[in-house]
C-alpha positions as CSV (number, residue, x, y, z in Angstrom):
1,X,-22.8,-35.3,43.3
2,X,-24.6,-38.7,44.8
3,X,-26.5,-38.4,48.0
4,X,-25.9,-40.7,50.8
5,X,-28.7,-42.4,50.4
6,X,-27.6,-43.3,46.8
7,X,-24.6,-44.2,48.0
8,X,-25.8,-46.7,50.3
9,X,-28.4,-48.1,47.7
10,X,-25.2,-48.5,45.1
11,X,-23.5,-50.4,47.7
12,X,-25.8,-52.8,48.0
13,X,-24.9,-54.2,44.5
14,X,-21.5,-52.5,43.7
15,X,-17.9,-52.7,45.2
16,X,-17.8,-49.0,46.4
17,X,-15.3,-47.4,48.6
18,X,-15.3,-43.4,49.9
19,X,-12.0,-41.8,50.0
20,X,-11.5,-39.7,52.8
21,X,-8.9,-37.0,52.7
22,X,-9.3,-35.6,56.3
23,X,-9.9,-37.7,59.6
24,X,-12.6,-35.1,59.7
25,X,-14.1,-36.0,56.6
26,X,-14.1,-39.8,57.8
27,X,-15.6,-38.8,61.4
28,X,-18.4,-37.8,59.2
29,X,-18.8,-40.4,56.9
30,X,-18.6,-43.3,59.8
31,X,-21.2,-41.1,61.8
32,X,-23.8,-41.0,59.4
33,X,-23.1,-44.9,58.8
34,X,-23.5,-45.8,61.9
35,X,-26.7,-43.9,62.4
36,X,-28.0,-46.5,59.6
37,X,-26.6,-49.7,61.5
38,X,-23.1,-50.2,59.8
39,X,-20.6,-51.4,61.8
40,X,-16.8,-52.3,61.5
41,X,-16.1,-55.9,60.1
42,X,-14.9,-56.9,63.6
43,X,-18.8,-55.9,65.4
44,X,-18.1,-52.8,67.4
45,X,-19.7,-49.4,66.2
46,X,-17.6,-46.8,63.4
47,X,-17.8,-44.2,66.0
48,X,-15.6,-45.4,68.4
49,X,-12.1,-45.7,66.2
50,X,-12.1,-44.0,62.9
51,X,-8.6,-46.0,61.9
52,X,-7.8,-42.6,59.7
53,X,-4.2,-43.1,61.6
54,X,-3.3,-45.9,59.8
55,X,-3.5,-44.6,55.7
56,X,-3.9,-40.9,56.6
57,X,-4.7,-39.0,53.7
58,X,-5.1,-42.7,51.5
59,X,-7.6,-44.4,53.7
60,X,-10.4,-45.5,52.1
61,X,-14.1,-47.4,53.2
62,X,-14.9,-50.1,51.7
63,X,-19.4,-50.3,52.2
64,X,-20.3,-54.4,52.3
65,X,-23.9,-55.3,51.4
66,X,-24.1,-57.0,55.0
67,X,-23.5,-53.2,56.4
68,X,-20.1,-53.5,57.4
69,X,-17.4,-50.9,57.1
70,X,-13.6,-51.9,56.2
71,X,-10.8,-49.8,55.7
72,X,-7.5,-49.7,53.6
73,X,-5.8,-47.6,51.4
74,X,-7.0,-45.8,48.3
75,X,-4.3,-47.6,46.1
76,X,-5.8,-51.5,47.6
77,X,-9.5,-50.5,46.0
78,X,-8.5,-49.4,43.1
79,X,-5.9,-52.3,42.2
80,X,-9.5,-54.3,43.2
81,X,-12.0,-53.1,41.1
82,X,-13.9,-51.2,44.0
83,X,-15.9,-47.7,42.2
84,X,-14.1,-44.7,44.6
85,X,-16.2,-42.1,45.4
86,X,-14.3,-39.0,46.8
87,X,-16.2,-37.9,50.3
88,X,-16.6,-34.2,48.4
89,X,-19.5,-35.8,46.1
90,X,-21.6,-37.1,48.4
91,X,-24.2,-35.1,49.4
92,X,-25.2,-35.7,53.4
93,X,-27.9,-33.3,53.6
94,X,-30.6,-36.2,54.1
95,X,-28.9,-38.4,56.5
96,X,-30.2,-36.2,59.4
97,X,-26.2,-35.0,60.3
C-alpha cells in the first residue's frame, strides 16, 4: 500500500504510471490530481474528460514531474520502463476525497 501523497513524491523522480481498471477508479484518481494542480498534457483540467474510453480496462496515467497527466495503455508503460502501480494500492485517505 503507498499513499497518495507517496505517490505523488515518487513521481517527482520516477517514471510512474497508475493502472486503472474501472472508469470509476480513474474518476477518482484524476479528482484527487486535480485537487493538487495536475492537469492533462494539452492544459485543460483531469476532471473534465477522463479518456478511460479509449484503453478501457488497459488505460494507464502516466504522473510527469511538471504535474501533468498523460494517458495510454498499460502494455505502452511497461514496454517503457514506467514503475505501475495498480489504483488498489494506493491509499487516498489523505487527499481530502
Amino acid at each position: 500500500m503507498i499513499t497518495f501523497t507517496e505517490l505523488l513524491e515518487r513521481a517527482k523522480s520516477e517514471n510512474i504510471a497508475v493502472h486503472t481498471p474501472t472508469e470509476e477508479q480513474a474518476i477518482t484518481l484524476l479528482k484527487a490530481l486535480d485537487k493538487r494542480g495536475y492537469e492533462w498534457c494539452r492544459g485543460y483540467k483531469l476532471t473534465e474528460e477522463t479518456h478511460y474510453e479509449v484503453y478501457k480496462e488497459d488505460t494507464c496515467y502516466a504522473l510527469e514531474p511538471n504535474n501533468t497527466i498523460y494517458y495510454s495503455l498499460f502494455t505502452w508503460y511497461q514496454r517503457h520502463d514506467y514503475t505501475i502501480i495498480e489504483f488498489g494500492e494506493i491509499d487516498f485517505k489523505e487527499s481530502n476525497l
